[in-house]
LOTIMAR-879876 format. One record per residue (C-alpha): chain; residue in one letter; residue number from 0; x, y, z. Coordinates in steps of 0.25 Angstrom, whole numbers. Layout:
residues N
[node "A"; "a"; NUM; [X; Y; Z]] ...
***
This chain:
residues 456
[node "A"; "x"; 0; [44; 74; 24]] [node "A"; "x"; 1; [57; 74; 17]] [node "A"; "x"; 2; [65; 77; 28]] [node "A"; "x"; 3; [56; 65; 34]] [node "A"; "x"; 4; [61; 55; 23]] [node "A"; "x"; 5; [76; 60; 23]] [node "A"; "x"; 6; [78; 57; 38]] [node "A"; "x"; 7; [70; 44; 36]] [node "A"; "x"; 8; [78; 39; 23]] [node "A"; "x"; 9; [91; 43; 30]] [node "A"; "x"; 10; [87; 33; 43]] [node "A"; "x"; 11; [80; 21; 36]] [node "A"; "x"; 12; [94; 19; 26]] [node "A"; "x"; 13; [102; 20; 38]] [node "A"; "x"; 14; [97; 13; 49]] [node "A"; "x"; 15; [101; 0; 42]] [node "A"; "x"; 16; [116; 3; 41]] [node "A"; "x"; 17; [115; 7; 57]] [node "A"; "x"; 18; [111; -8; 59]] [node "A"; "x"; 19; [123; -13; 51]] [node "A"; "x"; 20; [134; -22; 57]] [node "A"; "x"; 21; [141; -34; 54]] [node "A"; "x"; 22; [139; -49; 58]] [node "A"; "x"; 23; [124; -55; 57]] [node "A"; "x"; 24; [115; -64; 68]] [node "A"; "x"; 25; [107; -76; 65]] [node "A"; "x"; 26; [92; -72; 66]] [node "A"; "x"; 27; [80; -80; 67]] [node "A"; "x"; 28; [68; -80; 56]] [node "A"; "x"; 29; [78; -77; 44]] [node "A"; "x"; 30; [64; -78; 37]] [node "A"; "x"; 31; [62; -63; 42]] [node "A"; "x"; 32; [73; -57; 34]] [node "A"; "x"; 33; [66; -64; 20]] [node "A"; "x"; 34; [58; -52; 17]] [node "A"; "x"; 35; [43; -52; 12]] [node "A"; "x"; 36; [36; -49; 1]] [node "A"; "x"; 37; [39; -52; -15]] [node "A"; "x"; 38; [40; -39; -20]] [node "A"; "x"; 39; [50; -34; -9]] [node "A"; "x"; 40; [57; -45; -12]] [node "A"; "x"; 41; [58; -41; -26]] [node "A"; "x"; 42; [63; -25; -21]] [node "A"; "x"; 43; [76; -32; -13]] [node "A"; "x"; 44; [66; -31; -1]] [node "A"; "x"; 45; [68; -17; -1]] [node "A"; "x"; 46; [54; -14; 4]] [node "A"; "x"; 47; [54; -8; 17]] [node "A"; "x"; 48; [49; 6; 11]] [node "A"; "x"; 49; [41; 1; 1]] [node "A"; "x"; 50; [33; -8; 10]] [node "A"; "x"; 51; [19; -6; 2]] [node "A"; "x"; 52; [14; -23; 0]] [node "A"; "x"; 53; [10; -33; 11]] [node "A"; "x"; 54; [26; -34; 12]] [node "A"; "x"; 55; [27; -23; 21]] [node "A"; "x"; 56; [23; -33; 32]] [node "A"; "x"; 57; [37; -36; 31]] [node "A"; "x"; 58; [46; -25; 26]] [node "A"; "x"; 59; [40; -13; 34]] [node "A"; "x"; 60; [27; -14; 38]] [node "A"; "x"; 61; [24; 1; 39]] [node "A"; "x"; 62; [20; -1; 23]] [node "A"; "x"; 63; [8; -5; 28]] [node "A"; "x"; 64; [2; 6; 32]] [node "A"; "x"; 65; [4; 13; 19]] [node "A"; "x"; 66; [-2; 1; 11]] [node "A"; "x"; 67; [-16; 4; 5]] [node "A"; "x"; 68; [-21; -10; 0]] [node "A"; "x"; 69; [-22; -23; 8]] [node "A"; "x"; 70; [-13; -34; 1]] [node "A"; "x"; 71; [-12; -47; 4]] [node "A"; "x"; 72; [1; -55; -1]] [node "A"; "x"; 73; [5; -70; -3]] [node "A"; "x"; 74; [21; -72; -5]] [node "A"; "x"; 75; [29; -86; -9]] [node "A"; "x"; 76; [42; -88; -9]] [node "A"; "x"; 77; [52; -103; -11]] [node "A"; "x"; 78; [66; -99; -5]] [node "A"; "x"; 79; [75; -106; -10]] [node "A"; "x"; 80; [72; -122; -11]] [node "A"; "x"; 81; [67; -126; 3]] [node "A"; "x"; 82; [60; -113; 8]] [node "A"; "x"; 83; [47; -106; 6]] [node "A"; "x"; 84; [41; -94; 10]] [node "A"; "x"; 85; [26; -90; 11]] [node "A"; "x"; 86; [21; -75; 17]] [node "A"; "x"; 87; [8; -69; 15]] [node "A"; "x"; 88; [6; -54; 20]] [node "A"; "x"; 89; [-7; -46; 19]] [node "A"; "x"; 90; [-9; -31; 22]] [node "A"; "x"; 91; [-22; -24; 24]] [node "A"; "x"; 92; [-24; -9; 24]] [node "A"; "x"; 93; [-32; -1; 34]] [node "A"; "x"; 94; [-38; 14; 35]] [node "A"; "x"; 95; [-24; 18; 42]] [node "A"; "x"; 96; [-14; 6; 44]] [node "A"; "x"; 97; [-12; -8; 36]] [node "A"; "x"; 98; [-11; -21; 43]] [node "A"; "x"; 99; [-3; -33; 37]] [node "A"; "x"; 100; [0; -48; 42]] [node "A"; "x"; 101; [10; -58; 34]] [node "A"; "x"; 102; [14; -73; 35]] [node "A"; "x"; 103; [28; -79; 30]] [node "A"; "x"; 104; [32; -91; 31]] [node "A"; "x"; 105; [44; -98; 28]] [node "A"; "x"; 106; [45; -114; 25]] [node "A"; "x"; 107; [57; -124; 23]] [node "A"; "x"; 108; [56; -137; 14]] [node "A"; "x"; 109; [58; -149; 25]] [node "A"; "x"; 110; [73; -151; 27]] [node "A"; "x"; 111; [80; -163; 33]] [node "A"; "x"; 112; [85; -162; 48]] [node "A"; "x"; 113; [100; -165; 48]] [node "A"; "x"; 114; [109; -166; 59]] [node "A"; "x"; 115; [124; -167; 63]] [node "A"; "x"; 116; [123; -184; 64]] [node "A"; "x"; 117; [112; -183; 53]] [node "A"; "x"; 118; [118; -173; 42]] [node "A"; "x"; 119; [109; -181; 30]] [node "A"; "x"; 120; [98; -179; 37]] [node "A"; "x"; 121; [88; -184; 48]] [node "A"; "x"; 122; [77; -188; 42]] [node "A"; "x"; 123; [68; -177; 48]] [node "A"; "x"; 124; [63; -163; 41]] [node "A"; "x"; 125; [60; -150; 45]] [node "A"; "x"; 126; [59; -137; 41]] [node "A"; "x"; 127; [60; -122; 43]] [node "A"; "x"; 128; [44; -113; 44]] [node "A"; "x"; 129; [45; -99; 47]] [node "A"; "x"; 130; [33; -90; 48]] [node "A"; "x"; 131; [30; -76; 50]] [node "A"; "x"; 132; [17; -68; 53]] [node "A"; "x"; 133; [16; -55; 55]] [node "A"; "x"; 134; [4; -44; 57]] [node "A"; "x"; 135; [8; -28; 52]] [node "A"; "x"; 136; [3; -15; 53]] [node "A"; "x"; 137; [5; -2; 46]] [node "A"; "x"; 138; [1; 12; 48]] [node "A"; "x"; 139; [3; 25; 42]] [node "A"; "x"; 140; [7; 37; 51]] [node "A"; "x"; 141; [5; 47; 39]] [node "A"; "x"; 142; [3; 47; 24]] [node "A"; "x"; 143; [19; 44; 23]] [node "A"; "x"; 144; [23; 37; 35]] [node "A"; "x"; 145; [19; 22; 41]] [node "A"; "x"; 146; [24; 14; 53]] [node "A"; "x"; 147; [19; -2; 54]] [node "A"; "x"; 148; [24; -15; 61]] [node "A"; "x"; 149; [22; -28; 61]] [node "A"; "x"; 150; [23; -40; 72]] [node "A"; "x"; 151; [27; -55; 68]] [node "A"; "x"; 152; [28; -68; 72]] [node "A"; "x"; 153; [40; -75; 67]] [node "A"; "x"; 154; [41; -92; 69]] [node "A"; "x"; 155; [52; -100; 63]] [node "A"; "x"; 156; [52; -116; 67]] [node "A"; "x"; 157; [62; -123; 60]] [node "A"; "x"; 158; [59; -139; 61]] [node "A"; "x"; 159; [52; -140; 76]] [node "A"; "x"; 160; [60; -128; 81]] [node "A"; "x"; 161; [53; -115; 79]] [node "A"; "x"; 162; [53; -101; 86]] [node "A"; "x"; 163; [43; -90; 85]] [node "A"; "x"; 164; [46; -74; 87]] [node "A"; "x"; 165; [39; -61; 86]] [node "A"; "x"; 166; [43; -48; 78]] [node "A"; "x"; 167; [40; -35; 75]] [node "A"; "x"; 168; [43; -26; 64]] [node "A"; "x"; 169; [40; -12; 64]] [node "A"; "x"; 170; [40; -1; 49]] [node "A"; "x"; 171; [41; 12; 45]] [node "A"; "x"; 172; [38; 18; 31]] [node "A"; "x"; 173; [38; 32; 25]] [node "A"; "x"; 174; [33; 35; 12]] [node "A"; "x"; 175; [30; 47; 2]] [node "A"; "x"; 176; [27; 50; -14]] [node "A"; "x"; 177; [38; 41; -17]] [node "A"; "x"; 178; [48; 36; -6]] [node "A"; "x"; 179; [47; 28; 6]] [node "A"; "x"; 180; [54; 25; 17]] [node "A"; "x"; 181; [54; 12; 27]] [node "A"; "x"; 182; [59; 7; 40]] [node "A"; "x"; 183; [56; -8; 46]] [node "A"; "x"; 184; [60; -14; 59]] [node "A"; "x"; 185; [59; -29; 58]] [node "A"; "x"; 186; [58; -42; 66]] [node "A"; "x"; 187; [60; -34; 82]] [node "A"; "x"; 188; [56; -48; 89]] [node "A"; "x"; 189; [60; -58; 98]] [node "A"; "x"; 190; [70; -68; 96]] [node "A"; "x"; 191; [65; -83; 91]] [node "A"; "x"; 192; [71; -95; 97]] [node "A"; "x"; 193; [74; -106; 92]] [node "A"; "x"; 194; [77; -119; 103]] [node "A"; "x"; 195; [85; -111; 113]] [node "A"; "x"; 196; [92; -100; 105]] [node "A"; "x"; 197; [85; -88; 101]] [node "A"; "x"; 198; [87; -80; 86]] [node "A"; "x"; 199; [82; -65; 84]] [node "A"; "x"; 200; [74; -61; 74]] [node "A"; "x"; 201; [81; -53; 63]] [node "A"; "x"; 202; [77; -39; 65]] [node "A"; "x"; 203; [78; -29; 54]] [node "A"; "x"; 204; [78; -15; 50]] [node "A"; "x"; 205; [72; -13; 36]] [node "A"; "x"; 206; [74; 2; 30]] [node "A"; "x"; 207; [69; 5; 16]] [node "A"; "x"; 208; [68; 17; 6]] [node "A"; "x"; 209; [60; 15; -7]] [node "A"; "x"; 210; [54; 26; -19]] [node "A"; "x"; 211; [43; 25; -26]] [node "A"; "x"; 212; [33; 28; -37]] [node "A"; "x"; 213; [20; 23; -45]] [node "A"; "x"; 214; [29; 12; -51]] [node "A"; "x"; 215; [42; 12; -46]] [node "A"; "x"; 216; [48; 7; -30]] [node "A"; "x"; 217; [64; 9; -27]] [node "A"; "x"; 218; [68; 3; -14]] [node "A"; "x"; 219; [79; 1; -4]] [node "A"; "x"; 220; [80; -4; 10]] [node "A"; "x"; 221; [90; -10; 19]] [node "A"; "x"; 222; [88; -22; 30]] [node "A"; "x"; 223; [97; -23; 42]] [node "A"; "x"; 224; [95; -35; 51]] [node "A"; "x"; 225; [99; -32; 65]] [node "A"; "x"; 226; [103; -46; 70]] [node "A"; "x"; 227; [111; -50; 58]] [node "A"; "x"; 228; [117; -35; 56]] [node "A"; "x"; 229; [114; -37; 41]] [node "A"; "x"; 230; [110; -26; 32]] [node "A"; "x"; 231; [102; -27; 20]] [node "A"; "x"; 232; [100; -18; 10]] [node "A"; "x"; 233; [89; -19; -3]] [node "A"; "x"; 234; [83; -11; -14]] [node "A"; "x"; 235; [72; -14; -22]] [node "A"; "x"; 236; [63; -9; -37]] [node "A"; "x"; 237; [49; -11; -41]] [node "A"; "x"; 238; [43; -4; -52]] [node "A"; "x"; 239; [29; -7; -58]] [node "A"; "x"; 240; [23; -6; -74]] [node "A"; "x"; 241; [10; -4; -75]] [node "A"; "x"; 242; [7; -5; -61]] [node "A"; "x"; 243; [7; -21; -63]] [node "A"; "x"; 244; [20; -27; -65]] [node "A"; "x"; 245; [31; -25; -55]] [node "A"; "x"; 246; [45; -28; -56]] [node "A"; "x"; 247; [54; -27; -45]] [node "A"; "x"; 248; [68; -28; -41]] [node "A"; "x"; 249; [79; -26; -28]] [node "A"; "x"; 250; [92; -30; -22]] [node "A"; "x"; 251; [93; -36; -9]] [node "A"; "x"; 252; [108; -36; -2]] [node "A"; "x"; 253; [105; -46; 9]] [node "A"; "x"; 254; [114; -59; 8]] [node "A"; "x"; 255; [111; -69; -4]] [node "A"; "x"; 256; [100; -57; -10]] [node "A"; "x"; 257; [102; -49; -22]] [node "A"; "x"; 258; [94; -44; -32]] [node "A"; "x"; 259; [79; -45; -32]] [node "A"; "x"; 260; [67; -45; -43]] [node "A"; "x"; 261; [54; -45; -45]] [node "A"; "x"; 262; [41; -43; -51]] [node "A"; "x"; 263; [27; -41; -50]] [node "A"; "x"; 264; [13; -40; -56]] [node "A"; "x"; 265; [0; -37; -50]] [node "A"; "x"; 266; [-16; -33; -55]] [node "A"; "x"; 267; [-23; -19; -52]] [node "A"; "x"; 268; [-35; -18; -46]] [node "A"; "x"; 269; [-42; -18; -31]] [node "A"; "x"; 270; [-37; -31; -28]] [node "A"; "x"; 271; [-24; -33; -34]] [node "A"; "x"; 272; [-16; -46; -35]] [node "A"; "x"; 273; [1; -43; -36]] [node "A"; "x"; 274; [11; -55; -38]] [node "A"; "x"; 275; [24; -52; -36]] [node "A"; "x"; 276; [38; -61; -38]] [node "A"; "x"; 277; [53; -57; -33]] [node "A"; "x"; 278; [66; -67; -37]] [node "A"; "x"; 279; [76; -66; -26]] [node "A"; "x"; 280; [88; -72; -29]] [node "A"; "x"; 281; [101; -77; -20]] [node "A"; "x"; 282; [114; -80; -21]] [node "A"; "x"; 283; [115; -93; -15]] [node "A"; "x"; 284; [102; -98; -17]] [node "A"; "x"; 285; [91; -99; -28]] [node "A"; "x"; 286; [83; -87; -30]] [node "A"; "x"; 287; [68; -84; -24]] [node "A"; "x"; 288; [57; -82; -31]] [node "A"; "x"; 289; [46; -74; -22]] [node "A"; "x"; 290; [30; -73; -27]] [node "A"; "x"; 291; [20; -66; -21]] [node "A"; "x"; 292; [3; -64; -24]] [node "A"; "x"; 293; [-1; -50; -15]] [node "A"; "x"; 294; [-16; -44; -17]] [node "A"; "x"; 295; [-20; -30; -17]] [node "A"; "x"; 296; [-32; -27; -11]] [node "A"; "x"; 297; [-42; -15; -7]] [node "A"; "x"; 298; [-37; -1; 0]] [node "A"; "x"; 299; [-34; 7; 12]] [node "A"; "x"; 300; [-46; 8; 21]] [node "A"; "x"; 301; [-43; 21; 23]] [node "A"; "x"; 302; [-48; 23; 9]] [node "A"; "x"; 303; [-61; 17; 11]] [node "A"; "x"; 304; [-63; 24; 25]] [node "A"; "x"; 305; [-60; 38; 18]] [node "A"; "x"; 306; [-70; 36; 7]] [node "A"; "x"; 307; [-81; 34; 17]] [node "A"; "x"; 308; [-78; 46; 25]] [node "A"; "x"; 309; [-76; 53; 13]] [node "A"; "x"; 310; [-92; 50; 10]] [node "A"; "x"; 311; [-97; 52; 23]] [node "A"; "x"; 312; [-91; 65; 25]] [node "A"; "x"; 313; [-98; 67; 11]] [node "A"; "x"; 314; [-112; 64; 14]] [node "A"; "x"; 315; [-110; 72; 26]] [node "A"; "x"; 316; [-106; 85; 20]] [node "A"; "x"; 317; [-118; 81; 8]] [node "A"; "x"; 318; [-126; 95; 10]] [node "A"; "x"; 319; [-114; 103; 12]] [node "A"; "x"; 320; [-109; 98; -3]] [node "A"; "x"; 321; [-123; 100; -9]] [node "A"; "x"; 322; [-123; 115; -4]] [node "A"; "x"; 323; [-109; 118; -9]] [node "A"; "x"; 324; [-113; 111; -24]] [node "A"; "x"; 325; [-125; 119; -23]] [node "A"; "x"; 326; [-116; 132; -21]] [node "A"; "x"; 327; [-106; 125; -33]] [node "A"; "x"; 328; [-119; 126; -43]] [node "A"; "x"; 329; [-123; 139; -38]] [node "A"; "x"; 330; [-108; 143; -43]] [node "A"; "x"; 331; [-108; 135; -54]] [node "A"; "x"; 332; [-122; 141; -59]] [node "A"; "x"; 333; [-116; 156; -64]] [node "A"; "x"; 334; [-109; 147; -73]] [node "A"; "x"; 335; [-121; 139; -78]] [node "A"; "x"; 336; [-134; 141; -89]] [node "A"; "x"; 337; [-145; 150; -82]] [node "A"; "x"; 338; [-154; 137; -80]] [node "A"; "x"; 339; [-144; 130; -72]] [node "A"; "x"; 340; [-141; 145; -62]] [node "A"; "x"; 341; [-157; 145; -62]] [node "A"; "x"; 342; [-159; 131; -58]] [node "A"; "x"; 343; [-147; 133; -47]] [node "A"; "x"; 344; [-154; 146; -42]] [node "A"; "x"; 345; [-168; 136; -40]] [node "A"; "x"; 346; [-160; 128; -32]] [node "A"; "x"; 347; [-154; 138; -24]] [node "A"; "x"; 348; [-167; 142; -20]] [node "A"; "x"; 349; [-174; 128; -17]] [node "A"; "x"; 350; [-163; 127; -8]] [node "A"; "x"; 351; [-165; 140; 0]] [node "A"; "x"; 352; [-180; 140; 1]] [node "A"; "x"; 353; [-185; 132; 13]] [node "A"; "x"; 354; [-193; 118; 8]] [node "A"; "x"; 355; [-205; 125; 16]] [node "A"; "x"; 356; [-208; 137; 12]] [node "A"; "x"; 357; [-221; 140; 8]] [node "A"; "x"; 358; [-222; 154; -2]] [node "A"; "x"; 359; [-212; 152; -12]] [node "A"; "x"; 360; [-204; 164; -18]] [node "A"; "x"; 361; [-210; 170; -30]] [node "A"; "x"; 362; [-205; 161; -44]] [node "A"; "x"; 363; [-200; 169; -56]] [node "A"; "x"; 364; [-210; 167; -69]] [node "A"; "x"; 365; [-198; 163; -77]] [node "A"; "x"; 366; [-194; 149; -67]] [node "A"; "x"; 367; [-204; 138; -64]] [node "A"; "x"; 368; [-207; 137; -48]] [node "A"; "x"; 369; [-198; 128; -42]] [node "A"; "x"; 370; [-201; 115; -35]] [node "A"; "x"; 371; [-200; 110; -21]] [node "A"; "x"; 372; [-187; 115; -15]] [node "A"; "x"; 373; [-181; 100; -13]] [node "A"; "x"; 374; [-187; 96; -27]] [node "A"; "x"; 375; [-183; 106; -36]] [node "A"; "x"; 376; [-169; 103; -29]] [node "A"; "x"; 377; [-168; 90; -34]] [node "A"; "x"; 378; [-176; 92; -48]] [node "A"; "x"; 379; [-163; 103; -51]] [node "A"; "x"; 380; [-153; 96; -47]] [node "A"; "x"; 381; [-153; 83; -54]] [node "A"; "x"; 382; [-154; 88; -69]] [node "A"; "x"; 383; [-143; 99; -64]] [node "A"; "x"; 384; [-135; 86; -59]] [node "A"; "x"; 385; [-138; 79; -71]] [node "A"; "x"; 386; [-134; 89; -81]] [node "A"; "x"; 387; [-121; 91; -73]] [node "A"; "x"; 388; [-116; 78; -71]] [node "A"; "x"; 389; [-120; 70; -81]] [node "A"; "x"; 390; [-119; 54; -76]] [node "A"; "x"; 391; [-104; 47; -80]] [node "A"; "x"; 392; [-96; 35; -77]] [node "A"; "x"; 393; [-86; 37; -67]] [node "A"; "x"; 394; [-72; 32; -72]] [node "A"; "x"; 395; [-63; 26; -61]] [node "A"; "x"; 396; [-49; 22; -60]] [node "A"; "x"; 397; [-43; 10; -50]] [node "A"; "x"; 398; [-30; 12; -44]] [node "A"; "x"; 399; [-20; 1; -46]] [node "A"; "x"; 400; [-7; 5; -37]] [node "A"; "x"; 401; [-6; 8; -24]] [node "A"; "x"; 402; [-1; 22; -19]] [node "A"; "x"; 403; [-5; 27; -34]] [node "A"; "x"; 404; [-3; 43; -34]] [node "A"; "x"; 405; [-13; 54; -42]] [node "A"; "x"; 406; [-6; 66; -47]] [node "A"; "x"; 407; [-12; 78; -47]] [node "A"; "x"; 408; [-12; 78; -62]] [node "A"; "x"; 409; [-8; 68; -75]] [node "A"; "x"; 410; [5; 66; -72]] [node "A"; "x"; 411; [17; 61; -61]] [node "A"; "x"; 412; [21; 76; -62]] [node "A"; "x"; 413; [9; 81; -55]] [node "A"; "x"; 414; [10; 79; -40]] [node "A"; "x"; 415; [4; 66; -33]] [node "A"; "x"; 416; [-9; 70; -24]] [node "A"; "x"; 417; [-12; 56; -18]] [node "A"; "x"; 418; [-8; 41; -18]] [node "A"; "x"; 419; [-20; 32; -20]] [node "A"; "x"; 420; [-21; 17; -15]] [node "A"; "x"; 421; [-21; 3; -26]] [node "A"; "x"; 422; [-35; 0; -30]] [node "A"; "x"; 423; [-42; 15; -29]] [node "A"; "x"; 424; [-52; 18; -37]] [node "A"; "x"; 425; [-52; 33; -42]] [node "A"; "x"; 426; [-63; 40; -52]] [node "A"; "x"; 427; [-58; 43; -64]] [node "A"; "x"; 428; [-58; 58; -69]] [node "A"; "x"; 429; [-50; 58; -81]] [node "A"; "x"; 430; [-40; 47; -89]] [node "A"; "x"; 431; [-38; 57; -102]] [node "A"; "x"; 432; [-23; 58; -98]] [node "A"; "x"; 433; [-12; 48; -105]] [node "A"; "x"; 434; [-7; 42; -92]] [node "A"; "x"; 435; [-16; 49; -78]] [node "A"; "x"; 436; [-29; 49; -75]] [node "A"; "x"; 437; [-37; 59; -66]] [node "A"; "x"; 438; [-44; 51; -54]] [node "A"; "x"; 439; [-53; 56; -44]] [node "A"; "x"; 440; [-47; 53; -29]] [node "A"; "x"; 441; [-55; 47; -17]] [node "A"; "x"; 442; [-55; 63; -10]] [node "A"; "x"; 443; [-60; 69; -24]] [node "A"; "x"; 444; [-48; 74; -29]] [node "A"; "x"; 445; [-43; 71; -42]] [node "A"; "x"; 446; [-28; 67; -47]] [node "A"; "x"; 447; [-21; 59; -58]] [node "A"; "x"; 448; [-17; 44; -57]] [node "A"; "x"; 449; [-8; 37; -68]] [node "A"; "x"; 450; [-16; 26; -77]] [node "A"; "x"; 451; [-5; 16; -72]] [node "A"; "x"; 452; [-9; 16; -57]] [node "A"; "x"; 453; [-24; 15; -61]] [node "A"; "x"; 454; [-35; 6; -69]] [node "A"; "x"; 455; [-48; 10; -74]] 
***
C-alpha cells in the first residue's frame, strides 16, 4: 500500500505540469470553471481529495462512493453586481455505491442591447441564463479505493441565442488512516455552438493530495485547463472545535483569486443541519460572499442490511448457542456454590433423559424428585438467569462525525480498529475515563471513542 501511494502521489502532482504550455483559447460555459460547493470555496477549491460532501458531484465524483449519509445541499451566491448563482446538489447513499444529481444556474440582471449606430443603447434588454444538470455515481472498489462519474447537460442562451452540450466527467480517489489522494477528468464533451461558430467546452484535469484527522483537513491540488493551457494551483485548511464550528481558509492562484476564508457551524444528531459561508475576494472587482444550508440525513444501507443478516444468522444458529452456554455453566460451575453445580447437574440430566421414558432412575433421599424434563428446564433457568443478570438500563452514546475512529483503548496512542459512520448509535459500556468512553460495536466488539465525536 505504500508503495501504492508513493507511485500515485508522484503521477497525480505531475500530470498537471505535463499539460503546461503557453497562450490560452476562448472556451464556452466559463460558468464550468466557477467551482461548486461553499466550503471548497473557502479551502482555495483545493478539494479533489477531500471530496466527502454533495460537492463531490463536481470536484471528483469518485467521493461518492465513500460517503456514508445521504445529504442534500442549497447554495446561493451574488457575483459581483449583476450576476447570481443558484445550485442545489443532493447525494444519497446505497449498500455498495452513492448516487448524486445537482442543478446550477447562472443569471444576469437585464442589460441594454447596444450596437455600433446605437452605443447609448437600443432600448431593448436581454440577458445572460446558463444552467447545468448533472446525475453522478460513485463506487467503492475496495475499503481504500473508489472510482465514480458523472454525465451532464450544459446550456447556455444569452438574449435569444442559446446552445446546448453534453459532458462527462470521470474520478478517482485513494484514501487511508489519514491521506488521500484524487484525480478528476472533467467536461470530455461536445462542442457548443453558437449561431455558426462553434466553442469547446473547457476541459480539465483536476489532481489533488489532502491529510487528515478527527479535527484537522490540509489540502493542495492543481487544475490545468487543456484548451486554454492554463494551470491552476490551490491549497486549502479546515479545522473544527468541538465538532461544531468550522473555520476554514485557502489560497487560489488563478487570475484575479487569492486568498480565501471561511467558516461554518452545524448541529449533532441523526438529522443534522450545516451552514456554511466562504468570502472570496478579487483584485479588480468586489468581493463574493457565498452561503449555503446542507442536511445530514440517515446511514449507509449497508449498515442496515448487515444488521439484519447479522440476526438471521442468529436465530438460525439459536440451538447451537444454547448448547454451548450450557457447556459455559457446566465450566463455570467448579467455580460456583454447591447449590448452583447441583441445580446444573439436574439439568444436565433433564436434557439427556428422553421426554418419554417411562421407569425413572432411582432418586437420592437427600434431592427432591425432579419435575417433568421440559418443566424443570424452565423452573432452573429463570431464578439462575435472574440471579445472574439482574435487569439495568442500557446506556447508549450517538455518534456525531462522520468517519469517527475507536481505539483499542483510552487514548490516540492506542491503535484504531474501525471507523464508524455520523449518526450511529453505540451501547455504552463504560464513561469513568476523563476524555474516552468504552462502546460496544455493531459486530460485538468493544473499543474506545473520544467524548468530542459522540453525545449521550
Amino acid at each position: 500500500m505504500k508503495r501504492l501511494l508513493l507511485s500515485l502521489t508522484i503521477l497525480l502532482i505531475g500530470m498537471p505540469s505535463i499539460c503546461w504550455g503557453d497562450g490560452a483559447c476562448t472556451t464556452a460555459m466559463p460558468f464550468l470553471k466557477m467551482g461548486m460547493g461553499v466550503r471548497a470555496s473557502a479551502m482555495g477549491k483545493a478539494f479533489c481529495a477531500v471530496a466527502d460532501d454533495a460537492s463531490a458531484v463536481y470536484y471528483n465524483p469518485a467521493g461518492l462512493g465513500q460517503i456514508k449519509r445521504g445529504q442534500i445541499s442549497l447554495e446561493h451566491t451574488r457575483w459581483f453586481e449583476d450576476v447570481g448563482y443558484t445550485c442545489v446538489s443532493g447525494v444519497y447513499p446505497l449498500k455498495t455505491m452513492s448516487i448524486g444529481g445537482f442543478a446550477n444556474m447562472l443569471l444576469t440582471d437585464e442589460m441594454q442591447t447596444t450596437t455600433e449606430a446605437q452605443p447609448q443603447g437600443t432600448g431593448e434588454t436581454f440577458r445572460e441564463i446558463d444552467g447545468i444538470f448533472g446525475v453522478s455515481c460513485g463506487i467503492n472498489l475496495t475499503d481504500h479505493i473508489s472510482v465514480g462519474a458523472t454525465g451532464k447537460i450544459c446550456s447556455q442562451r444569452i438574449g435569444d441565442k442559446g446552445a446546448v452540450g453534453f459532458a462527462n466527467d470521470m474520478g478517482f480517489l485513494c484514501k487511508t488512516k489519514h491521506v488521500g489522494l484524487g484525480l478528476a477528468l472533467q467536461n470530455i464533451g461536445t462542442d457548443m455552438k453558437f449561431i455558426d461558430k462553434g466553442f469547446a467546452l473547457p476541459v480539465t484535469i483536476r489532481t489533488g493530495i489532502a491529510w487528515t484527522n478527527s479535527w484537522f483537513t490540509i489540502s493542495g491540488g492543481m487544475t490545468n485547463i487543456l484548451p486554454e493551457k492554463k494551470t491552476v494551483a490551490c491549497v486549502g485548511l479546515e479545522g473544527w472545535i468541538l465538532n461544531t464550528i468550522a473555520l476554514r481558509g485557502g489560497y487560489d492562484s488563478e487570475d484575479g483569486h487569492g486568498f480565501t476564508a471561511g467558516f461554518g457551524v452545524k448541529t449533532q444528531g441523526t438529522c443534522s443541519l450545516q451552514i456554511d459561508y466562504a468570502y472570496l475576494p478579487y483584485e479588480k472587482f468586489e468581493a463574493a460572499h457565498r452561503l449555503s444550508a446542507s442536511v445530514r440525513f440517515g446511514s449507509r444501507l449497508a449498515s442496515t442490511l448487515s444488521d439484519t443478516t447479522r440476526t438471521e444468522k442468529a436465530e438460525k444458529t439459536m440451538p447451537q448457542e444454547t448448547d454451548q452456554r450450557l457447556n459455559s455453566d457446566k465450566k463455570a460451575a467448579s467455580l460456583s456454590p454447591r447449590s448452583y453445580n447441583t441445580t446444573l447437574q439436574q439439568i444436565e440430566q433433564s436434557v439427556s433423559t428422553p421426554p418419554a421414558v417411562a421407569p425413572e432412575p432411582p432418586i437420592p433421599a437427600a434431592l427432591p424428585k425432579p419435575p417433568a424434563p421440559i418443566v424443570q428446564k424452565q423452573a432452573v433457568q429463570t431464578p439462575v438467569s435472574s440471579q445472574k443478570q439482574p435487569a439495568k438500563q442500557i446506556k447508549t452514546v450517538i455518534v456525531t462525525r462522520d468517519n469517527t475512529p475507536i481505539f483499542s483503548g483510552p487514548g490516540t496512542r492506542y491503535p484504531i480498529i474501525t471507523t464508524v459512520p455520523e449518526g450511529v448509535q453505540l451501547i455504552l459500556i463504560d464513561d469513568s475515563k476523563q476524555w474516552y468512553y468504552q462502546v460496544k460495536l455493531p459486530d460485538n466488539r468493544s473499543g474506545w471513542i473520544s467524548y468530542i465525536n459522540c453525545q449521550k
